[in-house]
mmCIF file as gemmi writes it, N, C-alpha and C atoms, coordinates in Angstrom:
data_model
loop_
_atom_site.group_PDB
_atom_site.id
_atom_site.type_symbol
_atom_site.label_atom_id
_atom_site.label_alt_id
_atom_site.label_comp_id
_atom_site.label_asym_id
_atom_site.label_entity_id
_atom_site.label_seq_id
_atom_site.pdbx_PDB_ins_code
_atom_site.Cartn_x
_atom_site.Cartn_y
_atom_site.Cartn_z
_atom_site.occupancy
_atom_site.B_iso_or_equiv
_atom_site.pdbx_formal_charge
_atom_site.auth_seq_id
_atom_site.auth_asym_id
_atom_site.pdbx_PDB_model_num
ATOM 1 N N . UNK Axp A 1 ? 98.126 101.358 87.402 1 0 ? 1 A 1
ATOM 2 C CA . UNK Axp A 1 ? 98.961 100.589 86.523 1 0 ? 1 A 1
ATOM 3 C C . UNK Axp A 1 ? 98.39 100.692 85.11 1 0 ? 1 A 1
ATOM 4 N N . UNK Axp A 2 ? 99.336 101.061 84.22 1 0 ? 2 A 1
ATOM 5 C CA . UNK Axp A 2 ? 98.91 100.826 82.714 1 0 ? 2 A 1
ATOM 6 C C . UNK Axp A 2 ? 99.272 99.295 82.071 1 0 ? 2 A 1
ATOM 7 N N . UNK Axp A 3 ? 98.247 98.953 81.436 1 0 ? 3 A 1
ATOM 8 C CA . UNK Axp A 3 ? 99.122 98.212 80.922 1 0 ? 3 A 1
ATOM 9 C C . UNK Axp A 3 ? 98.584 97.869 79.381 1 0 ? 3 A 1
ATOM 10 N N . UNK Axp A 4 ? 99.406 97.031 78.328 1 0 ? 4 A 1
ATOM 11 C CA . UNK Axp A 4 ? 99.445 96.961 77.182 1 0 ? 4 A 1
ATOM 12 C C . UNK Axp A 4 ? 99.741 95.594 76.77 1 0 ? 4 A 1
ATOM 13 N N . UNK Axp A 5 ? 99.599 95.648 75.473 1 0 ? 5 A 1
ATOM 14 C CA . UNK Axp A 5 ? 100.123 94.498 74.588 1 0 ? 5 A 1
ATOM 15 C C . UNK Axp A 5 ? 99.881 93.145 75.212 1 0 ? 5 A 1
ATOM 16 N N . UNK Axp A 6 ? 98.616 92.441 75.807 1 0 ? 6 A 1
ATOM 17 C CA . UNK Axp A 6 ? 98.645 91.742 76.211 1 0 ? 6 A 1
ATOM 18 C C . UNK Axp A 6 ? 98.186 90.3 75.597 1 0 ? 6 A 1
ATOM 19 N N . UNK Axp A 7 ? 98.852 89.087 75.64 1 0 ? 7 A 1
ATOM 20 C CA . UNK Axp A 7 ? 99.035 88.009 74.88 1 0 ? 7 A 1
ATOM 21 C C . UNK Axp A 7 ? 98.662 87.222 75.519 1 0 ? 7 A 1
ATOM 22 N N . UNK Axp A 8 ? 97.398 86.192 75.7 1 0 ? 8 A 1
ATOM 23 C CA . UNK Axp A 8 ? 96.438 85.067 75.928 1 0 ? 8 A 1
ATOM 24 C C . UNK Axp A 8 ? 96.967 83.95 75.153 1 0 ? 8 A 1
ATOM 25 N N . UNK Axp A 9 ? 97.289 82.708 75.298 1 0 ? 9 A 1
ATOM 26 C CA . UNK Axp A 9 ? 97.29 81.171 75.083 1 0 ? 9 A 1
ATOM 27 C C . UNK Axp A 9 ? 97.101 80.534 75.942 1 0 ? 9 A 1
ATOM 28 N N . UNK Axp A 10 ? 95.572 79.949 75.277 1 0 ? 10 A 1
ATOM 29 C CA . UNK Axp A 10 ? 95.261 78.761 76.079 1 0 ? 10 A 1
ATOM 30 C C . UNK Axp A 10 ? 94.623 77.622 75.819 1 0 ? 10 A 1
ATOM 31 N N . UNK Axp A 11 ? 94.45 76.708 76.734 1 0 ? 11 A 1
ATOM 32 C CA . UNK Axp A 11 ? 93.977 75.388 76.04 1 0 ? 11 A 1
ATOM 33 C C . UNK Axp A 11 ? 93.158 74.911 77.149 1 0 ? 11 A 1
ATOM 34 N N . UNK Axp A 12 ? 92.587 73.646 77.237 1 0 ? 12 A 1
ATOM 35 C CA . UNK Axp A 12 ? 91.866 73.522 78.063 1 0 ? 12 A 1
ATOM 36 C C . UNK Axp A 12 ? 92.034 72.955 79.582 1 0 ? 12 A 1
ATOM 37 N N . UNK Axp A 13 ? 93.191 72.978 79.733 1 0 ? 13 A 1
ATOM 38 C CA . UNK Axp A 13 ? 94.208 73.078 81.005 1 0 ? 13 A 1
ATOM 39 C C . UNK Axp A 13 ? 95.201 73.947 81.91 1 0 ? 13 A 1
ATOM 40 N N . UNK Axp A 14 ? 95.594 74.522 80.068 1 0 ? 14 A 1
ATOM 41 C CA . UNK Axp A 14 ? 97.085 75.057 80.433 1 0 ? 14 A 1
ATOM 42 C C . UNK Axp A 14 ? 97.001 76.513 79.47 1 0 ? 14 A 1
ATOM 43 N N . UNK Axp A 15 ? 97.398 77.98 80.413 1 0 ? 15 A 1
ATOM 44 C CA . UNK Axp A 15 ? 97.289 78.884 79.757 1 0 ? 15 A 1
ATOM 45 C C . UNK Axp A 15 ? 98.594 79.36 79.96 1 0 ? 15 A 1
ATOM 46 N N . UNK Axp A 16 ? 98.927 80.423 79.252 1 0 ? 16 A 1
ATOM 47 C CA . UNK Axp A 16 ? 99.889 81.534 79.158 1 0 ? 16 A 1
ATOM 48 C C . UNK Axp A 16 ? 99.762 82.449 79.136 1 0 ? 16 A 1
ATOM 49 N N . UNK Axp A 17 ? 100.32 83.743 79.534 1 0 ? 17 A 1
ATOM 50 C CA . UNK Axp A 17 ? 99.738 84.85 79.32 1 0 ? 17 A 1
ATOM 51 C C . UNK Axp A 17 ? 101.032 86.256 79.462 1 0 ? 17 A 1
ATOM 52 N N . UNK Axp A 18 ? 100.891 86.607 78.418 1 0 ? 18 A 1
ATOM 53 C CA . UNK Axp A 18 ? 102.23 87.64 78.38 1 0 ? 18 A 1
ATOM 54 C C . UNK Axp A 18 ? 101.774 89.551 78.503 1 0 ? 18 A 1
ATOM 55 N N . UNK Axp A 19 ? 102.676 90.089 78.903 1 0 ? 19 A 1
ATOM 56 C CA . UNK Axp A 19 ? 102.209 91.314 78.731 1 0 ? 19 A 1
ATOM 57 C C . UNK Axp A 19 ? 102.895 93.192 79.166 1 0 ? 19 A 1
ATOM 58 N N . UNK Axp A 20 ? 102.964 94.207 78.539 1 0 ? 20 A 1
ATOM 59 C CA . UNK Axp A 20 ? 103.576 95.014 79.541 1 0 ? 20 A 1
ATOM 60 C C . UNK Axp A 20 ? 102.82 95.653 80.511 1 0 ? 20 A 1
ATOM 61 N N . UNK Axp A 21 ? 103.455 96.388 81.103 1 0 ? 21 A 1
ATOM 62 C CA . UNK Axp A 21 ? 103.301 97.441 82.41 1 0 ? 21 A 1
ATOM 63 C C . UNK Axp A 21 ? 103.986 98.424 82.863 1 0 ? 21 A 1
ATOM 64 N N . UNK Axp A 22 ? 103.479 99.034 83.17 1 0 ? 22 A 1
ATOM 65 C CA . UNK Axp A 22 ? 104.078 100.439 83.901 1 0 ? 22 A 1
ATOM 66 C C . UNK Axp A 22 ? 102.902 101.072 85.007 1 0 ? 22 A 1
ATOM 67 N N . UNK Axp A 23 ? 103.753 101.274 86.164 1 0 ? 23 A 1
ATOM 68 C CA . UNK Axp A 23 ? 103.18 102.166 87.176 1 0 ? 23 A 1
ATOM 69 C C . UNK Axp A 23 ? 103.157 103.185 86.567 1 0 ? 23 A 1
ATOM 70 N N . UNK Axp A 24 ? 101.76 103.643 87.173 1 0 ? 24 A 1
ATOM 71 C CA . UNK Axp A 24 ? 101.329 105.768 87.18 1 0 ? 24 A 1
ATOM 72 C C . UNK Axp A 24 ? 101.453 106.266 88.435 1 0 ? 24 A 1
ATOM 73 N N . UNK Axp A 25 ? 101.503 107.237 88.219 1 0 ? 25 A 1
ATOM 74 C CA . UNK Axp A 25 ? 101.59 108.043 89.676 1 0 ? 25 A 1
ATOM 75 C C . UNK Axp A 25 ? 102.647 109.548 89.522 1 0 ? 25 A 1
ATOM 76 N N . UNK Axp A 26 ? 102.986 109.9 90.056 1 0 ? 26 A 1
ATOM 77 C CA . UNK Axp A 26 ? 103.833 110.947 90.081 1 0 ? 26 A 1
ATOM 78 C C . UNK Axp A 26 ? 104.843 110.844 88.429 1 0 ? 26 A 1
ATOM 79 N N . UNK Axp A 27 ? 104.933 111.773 87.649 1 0 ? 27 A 1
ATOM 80 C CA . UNK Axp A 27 ? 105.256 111.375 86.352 1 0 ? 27 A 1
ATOM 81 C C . UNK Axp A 27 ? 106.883 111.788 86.69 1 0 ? 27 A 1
ATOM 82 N N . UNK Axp A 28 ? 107.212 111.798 87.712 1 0 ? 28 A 1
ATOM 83 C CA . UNK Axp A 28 ? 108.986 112.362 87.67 1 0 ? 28 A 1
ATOM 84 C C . UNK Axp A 28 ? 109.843 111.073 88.435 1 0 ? 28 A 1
ATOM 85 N N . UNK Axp A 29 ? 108.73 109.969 88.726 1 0 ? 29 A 1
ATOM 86 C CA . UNK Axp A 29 ? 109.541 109.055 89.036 1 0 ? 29 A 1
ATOM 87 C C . UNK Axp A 29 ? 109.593 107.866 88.725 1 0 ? 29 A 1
ATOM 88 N N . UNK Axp A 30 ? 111.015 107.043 88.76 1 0 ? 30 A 1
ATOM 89 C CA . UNK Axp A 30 ? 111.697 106.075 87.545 1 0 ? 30 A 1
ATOM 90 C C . UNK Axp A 30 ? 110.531 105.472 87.355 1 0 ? 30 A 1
ATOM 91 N N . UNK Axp A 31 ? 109.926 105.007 87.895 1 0 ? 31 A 1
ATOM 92 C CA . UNK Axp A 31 ? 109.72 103.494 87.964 1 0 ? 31 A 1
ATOM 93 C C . UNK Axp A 31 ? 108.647 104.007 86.378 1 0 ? 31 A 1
ATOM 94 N N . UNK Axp A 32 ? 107.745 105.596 86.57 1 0 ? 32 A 1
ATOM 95 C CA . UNK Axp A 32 ? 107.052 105.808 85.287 1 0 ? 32 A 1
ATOM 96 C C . UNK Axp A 32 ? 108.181 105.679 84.212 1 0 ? 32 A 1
ATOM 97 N N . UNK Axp A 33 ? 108.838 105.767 83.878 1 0 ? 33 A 1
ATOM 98 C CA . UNK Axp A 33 ? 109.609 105.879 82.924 1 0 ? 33 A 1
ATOM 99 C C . UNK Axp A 33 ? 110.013 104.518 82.338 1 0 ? 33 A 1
ATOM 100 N N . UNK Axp A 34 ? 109.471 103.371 82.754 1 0 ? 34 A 1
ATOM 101 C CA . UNK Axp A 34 ? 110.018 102.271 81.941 1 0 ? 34 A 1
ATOM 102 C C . UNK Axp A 34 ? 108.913 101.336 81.505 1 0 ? 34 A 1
ATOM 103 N N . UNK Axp A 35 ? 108.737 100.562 80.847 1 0 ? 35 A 1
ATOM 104 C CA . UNK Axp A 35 ? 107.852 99.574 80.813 1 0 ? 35 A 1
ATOM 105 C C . UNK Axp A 35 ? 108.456 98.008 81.455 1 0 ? 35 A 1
ATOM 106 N N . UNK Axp A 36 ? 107.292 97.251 81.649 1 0 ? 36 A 1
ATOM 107 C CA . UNK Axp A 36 ? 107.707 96.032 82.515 1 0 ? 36 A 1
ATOM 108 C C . UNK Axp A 36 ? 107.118 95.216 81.876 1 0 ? 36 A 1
ATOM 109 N N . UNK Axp A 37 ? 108.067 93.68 81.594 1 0 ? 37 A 1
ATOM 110 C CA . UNK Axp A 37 ? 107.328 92.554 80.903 1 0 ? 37 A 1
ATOM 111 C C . UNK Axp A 37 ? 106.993 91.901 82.274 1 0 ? 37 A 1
ATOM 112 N N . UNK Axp A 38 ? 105.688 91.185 82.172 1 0 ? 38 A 1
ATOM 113 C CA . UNK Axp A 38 ? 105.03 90.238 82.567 1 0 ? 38 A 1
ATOM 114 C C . UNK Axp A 38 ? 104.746 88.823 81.998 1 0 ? 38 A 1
ATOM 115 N N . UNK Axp A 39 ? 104.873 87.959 82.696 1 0 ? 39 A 1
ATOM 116 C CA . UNK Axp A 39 ? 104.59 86.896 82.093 1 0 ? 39 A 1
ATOM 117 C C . UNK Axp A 39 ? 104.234 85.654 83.368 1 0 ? 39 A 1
ATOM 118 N N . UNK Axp A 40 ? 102.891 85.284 83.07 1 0 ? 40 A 1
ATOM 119 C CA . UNK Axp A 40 ? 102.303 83.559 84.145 1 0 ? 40 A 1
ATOM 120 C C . UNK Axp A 40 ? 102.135 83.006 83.299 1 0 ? 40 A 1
ATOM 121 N N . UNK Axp A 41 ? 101.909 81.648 83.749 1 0 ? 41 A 1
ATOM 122 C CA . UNK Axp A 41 ? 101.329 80.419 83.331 1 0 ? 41 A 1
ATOM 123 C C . UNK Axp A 41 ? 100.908 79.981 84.588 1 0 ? 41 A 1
ATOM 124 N N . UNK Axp A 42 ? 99.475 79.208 83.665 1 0 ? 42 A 1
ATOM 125 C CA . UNK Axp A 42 ? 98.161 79.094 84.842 1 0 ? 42 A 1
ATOM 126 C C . UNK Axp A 42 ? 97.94 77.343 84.089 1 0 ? 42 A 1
ATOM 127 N N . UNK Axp A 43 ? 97.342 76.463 85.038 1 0 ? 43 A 1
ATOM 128 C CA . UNK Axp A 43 ? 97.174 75.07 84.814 1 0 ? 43 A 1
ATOM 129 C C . UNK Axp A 43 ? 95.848 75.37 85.16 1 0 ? 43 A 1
ATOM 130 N N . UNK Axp A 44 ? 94.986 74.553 84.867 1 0 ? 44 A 1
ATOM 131 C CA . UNK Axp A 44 ? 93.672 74.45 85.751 1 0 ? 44 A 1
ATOM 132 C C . UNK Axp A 44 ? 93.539 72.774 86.23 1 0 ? 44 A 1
ATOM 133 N N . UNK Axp A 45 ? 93.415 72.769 87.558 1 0 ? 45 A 1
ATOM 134 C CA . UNK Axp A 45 ? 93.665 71.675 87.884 1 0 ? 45 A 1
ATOM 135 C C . UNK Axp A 45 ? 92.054 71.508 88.843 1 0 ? 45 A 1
ATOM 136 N N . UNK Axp A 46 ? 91.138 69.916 89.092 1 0 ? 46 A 1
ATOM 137 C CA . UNK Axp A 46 ? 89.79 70.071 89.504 1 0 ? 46 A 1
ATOM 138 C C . UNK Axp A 46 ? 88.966 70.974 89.095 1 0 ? 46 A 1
ATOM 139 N N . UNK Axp A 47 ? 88.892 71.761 87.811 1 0 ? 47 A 1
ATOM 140 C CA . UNK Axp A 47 ? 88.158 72.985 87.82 1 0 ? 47 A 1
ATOM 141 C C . UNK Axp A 47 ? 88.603 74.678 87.852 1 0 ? 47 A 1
ATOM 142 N N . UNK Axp A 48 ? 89.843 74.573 88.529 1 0 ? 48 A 1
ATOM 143 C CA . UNK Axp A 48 ? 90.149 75.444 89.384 1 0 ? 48 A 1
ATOM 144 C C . UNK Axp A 48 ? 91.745 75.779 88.638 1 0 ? 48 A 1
ATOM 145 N N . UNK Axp A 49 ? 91.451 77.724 87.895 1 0 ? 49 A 1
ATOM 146 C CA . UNK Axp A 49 ? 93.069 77.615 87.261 1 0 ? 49 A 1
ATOM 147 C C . UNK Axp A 49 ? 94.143 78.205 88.491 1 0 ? 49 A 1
ATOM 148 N N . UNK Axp A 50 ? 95.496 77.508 88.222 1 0 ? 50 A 1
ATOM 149 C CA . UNK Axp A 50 ? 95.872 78.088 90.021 1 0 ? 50 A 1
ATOM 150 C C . UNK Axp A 50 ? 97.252 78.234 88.819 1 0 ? 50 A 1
ATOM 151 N N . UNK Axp A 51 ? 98.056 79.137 89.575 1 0 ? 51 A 1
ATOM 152 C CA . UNK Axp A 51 ? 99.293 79.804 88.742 1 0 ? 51 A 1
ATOM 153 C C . UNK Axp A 51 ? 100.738 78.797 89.047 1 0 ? 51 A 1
ATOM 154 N N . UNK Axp A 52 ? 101.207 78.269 87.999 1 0 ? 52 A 1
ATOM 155 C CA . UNK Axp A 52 ? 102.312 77.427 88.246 1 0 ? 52 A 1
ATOM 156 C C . UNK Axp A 52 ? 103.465 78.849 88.275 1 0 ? 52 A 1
ATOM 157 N N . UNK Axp A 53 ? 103.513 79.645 87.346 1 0 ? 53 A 1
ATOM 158 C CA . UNK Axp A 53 ? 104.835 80.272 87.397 1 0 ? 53 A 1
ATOM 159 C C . UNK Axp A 53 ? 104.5 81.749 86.976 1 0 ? 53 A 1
ATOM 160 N N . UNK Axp A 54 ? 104.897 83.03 87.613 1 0 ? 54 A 1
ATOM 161 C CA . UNK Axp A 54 ? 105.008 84.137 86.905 1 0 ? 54 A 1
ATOM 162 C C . UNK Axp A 54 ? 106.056 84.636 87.073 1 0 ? 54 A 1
ATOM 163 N N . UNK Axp A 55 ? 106.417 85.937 86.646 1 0 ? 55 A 1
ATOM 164 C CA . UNK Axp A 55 ? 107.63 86.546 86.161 1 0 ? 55 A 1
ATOM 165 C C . UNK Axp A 55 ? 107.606 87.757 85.774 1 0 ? 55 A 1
ATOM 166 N N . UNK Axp A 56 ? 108.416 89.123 86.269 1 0 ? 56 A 1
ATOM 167 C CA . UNK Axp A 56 ? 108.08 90.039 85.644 1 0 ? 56 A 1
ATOM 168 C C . UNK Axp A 56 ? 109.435 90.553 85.481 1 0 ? 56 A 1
ATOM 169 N N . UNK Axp A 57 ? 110.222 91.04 84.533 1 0 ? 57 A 1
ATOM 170 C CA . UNK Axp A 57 ? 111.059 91.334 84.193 1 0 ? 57 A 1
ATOM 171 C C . UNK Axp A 57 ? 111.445 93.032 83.983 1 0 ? 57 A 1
ATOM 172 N N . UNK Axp A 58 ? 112.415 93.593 84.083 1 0 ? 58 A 1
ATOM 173 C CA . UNK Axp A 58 ? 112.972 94.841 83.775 1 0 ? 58 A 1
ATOM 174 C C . UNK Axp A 58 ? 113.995 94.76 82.572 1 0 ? 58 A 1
ATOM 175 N N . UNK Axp A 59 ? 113.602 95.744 81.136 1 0 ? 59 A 1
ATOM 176 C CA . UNK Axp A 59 ? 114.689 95.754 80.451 1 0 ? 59 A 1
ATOM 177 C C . UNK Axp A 59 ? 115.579 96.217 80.741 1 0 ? 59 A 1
ATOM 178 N N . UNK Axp A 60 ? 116.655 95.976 80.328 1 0 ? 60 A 1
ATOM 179 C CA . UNK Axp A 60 ? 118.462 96.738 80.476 1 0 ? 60 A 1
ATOM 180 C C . UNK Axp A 60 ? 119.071 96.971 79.38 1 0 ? 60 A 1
ATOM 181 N N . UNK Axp A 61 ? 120.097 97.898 79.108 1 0 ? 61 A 1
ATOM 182 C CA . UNK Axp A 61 ? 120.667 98.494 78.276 1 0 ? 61 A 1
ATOM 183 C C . UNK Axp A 61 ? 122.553 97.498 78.9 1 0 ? 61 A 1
ATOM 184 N N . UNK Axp A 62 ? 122.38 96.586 78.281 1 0 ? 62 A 1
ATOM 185 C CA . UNK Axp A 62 ? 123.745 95.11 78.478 1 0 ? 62 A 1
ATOM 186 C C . UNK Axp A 62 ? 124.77 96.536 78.285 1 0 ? 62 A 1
ATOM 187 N N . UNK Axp A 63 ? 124.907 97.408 77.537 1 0 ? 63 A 1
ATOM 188 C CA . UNK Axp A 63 ? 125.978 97.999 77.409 1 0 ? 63 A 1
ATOM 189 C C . UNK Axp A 63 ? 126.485 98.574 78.476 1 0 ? 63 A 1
ATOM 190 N N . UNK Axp A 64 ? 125.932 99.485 79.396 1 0 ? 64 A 1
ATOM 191 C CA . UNK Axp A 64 ? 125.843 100.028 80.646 1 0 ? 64 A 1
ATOM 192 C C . UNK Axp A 64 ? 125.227 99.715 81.949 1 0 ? 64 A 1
ATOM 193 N N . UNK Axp A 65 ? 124.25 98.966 81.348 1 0 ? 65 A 1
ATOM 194 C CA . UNK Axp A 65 ? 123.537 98.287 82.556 1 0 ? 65 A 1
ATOM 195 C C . UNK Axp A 65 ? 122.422 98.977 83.477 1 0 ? 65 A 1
ATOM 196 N N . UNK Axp A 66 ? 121.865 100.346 82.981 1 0 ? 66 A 1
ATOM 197 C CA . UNK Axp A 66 ? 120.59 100.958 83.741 1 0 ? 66 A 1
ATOM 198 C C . UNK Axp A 66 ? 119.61 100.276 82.892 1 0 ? 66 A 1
ATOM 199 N N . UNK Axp A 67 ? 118.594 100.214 84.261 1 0 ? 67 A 1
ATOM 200 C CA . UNK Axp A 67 ? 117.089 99.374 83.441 1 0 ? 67 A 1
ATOM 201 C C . UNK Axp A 67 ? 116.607 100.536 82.998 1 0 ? 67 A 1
């Protein structure tokens, strides 16, 4: 996995964290060809940060609709 552009906010509870991606591997197939947003949020609750929510998204072209 490559990945890039990655964006840290945090505080002393509650983090965020944004970022892209793309699988490697064989360079003739889709999945290399796109990048992927990522995005968690992490609480730390007793000590301990545990993940309330992540998300990883595929862009699209709204006009036609291939990611």
């Amino acid at each position: 996995m490559e990945t890039r552009d990655l964006i840290i906010t945090a505080s002393d509870e509650i983090a965020t964290a944004h970022w892209l991606f793309r699988l490697k591997g064989e360079q003739n197939h889709p999945a290399m060809q796109m990048w992927m947003r990522a995005t968690a949020v992490c609480r730390k609750q007793q000590g301990t940060w545990q993940i309330l929510h992540a998300n990883i998204s595929v862009p699209f072209d709204p006009s036609n609709a291939p990611a």
